[in-house]
N, C-alpha and C positions, 0 to 999 in steps of 0.2 A: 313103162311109167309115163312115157310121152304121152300114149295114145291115153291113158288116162283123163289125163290133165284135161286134153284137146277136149275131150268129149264133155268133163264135168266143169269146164268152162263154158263150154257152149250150151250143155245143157241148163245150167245156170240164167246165161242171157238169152235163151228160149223163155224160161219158166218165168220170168219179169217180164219180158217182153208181150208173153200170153196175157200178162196180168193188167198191165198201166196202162192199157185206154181205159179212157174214163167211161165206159158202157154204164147201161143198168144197175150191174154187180156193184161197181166204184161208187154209184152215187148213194147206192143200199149203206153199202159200206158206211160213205160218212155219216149217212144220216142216223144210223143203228150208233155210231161213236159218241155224237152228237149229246142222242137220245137219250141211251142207256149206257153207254160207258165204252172203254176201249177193247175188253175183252169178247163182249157180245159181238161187235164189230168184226175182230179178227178170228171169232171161231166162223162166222159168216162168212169170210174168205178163205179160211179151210175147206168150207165145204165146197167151194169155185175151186181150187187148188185141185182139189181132188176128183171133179170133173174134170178140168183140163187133160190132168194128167190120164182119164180113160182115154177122154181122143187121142192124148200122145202114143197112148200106147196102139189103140185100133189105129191109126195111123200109121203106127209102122210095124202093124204085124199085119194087114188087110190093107195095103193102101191104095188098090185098084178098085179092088170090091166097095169100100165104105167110099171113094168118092163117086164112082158109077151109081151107087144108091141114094146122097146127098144128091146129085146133080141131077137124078132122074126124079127123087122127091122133093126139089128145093122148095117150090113155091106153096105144097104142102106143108112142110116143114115151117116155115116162115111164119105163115096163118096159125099152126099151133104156137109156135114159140112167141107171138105179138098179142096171142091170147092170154097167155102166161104169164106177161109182161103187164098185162092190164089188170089181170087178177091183183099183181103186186102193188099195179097202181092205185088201185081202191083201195087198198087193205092201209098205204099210208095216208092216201086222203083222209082216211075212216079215224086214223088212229088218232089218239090224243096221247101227245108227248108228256103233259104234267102229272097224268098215272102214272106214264113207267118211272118218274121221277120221284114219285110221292111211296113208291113202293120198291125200296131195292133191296130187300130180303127177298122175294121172289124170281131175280134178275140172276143168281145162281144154276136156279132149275133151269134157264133158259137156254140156254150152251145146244144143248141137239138140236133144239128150233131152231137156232140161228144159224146151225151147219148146216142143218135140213135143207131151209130155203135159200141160203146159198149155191146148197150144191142144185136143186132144182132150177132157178133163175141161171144158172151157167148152162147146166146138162140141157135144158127146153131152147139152144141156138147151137143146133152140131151145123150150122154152117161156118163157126168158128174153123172145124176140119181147112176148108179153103185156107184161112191163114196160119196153121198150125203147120200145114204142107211147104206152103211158102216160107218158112222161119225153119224147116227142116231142109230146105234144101240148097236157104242161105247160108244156114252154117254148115252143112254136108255133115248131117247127123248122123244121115245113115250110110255108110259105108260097105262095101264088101268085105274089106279087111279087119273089121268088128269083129269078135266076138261076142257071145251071150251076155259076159261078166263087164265088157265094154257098156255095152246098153242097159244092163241092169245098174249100174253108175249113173250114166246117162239118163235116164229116168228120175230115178233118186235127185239126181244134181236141179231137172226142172222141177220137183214138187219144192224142194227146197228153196227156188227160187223164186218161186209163186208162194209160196210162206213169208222169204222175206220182203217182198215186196208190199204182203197186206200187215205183216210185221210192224214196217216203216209206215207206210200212211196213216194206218193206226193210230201211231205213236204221235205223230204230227197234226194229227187233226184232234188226240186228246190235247197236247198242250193247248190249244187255245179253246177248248169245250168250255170254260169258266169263265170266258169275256160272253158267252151266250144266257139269256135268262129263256123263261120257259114260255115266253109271247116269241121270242126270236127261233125257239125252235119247236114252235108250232109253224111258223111264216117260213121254214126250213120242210118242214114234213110236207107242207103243201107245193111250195117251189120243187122239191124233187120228184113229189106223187104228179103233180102235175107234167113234168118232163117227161115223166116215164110212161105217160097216157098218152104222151104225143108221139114218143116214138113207138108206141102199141098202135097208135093207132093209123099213124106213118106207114108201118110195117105191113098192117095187117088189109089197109087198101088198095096199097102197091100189089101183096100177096095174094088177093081177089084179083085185082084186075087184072093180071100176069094170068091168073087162072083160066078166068073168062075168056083171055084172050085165045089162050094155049087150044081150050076144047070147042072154040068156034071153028 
């Protein structure tokens, strides 16, 4: 029962901990809460939840293999995932918030998109791996003295925790959605598109020149 606890605690403060920086995902987040409501928002971090939780698990069923592959592709990797990133960035440039406001009988259907591109905007940066290793091996996730049924806990316990974390902010960022009008969250769509083009395009310099430098 001990070994339980240990593990679905910890796994717990893995699966939040994976979650609460404020990256790309976070900023998707509010602004999808913002925009269209708190539910479109938190299916969006479902689908982040449930990439993390691939690398948790490739993590610790390959974790020689998938870092040797991350570490010999990083700078590749990088260049894609800043690509991805700016794809997203367009798309809320592009967008106009007082449609999806103007139309929320179709905000319904939206629920798979909004897992979709969550899970894509997570899954296009497996250099997260790096600190999913580090957050495994500060809590000593993995153990020899584990069993299966240990770690099949443990898993569970991190999606859960990456659940409640997009749960919460959610929730926190609906309550004040109503002091917002639809000029403030247009000057929102663009402050975040805007951020997110920086750090695309942040990324994806560094990731070229890193490149260039590597095959000189």
């Amino acid at each position: 029962m001990a070994s339980f606890l240990y593990i679905v605690l910890r796994g717990m403060a893995i699966g939040v901990l994976i979650s609460a920086p404020m990256g790309p995902i976070g900023m998707l987040c509010i602004q999808r809460t913002l925009n269209k409501g708190r539910w479109p928002a938190f299916f969006t971090g479902v689908g982040a939840a449930l990439s993390d939780l691939i690398y948790c698990l490739l993590t610790g069923l390959c974790l020689s293999f998938i870092t040797d592959f991350v570490e010999t592709n990083q700078l590749l990797l990088q260049i894609i995932g800043s690509l991805v990133l700016a794809a997203f960035a367009f798309y809320l440039l592009r967008k106009n918030p007082a449609r999806s406001l103007s139309t929320p009988s179709e905000q319904a259907n939206t629920y798979w998109k909004d897992f979709v591109t969550g899970f894509l905007l997570t899954f296009s940066n497996p250099l997260i791996l790096f600190f999913i290793i580090g957050l495994f091996a500060r809590f000593n996730f993995l153990l020899p003295e584990f069993k299966y049924y240990h770690y099949i806990s443990g898993y569970i316990a991190i999606f859960s925790g990456a659940l409640l974390w997009w749960f919460t902010i959610t929730f926190f960022v609906n309550k004040v959605r109503s002091h917002f009008n639809v000029r403030s969250l247009w000057l929102i769509n663009r402050i975040i598109g805007g951020i997110l083009l920086i750090m695309a395009i942040i990324g994806l310099i560094m990731g070229i020149k890193d490149y260039i430098t590597v095959i000189q």
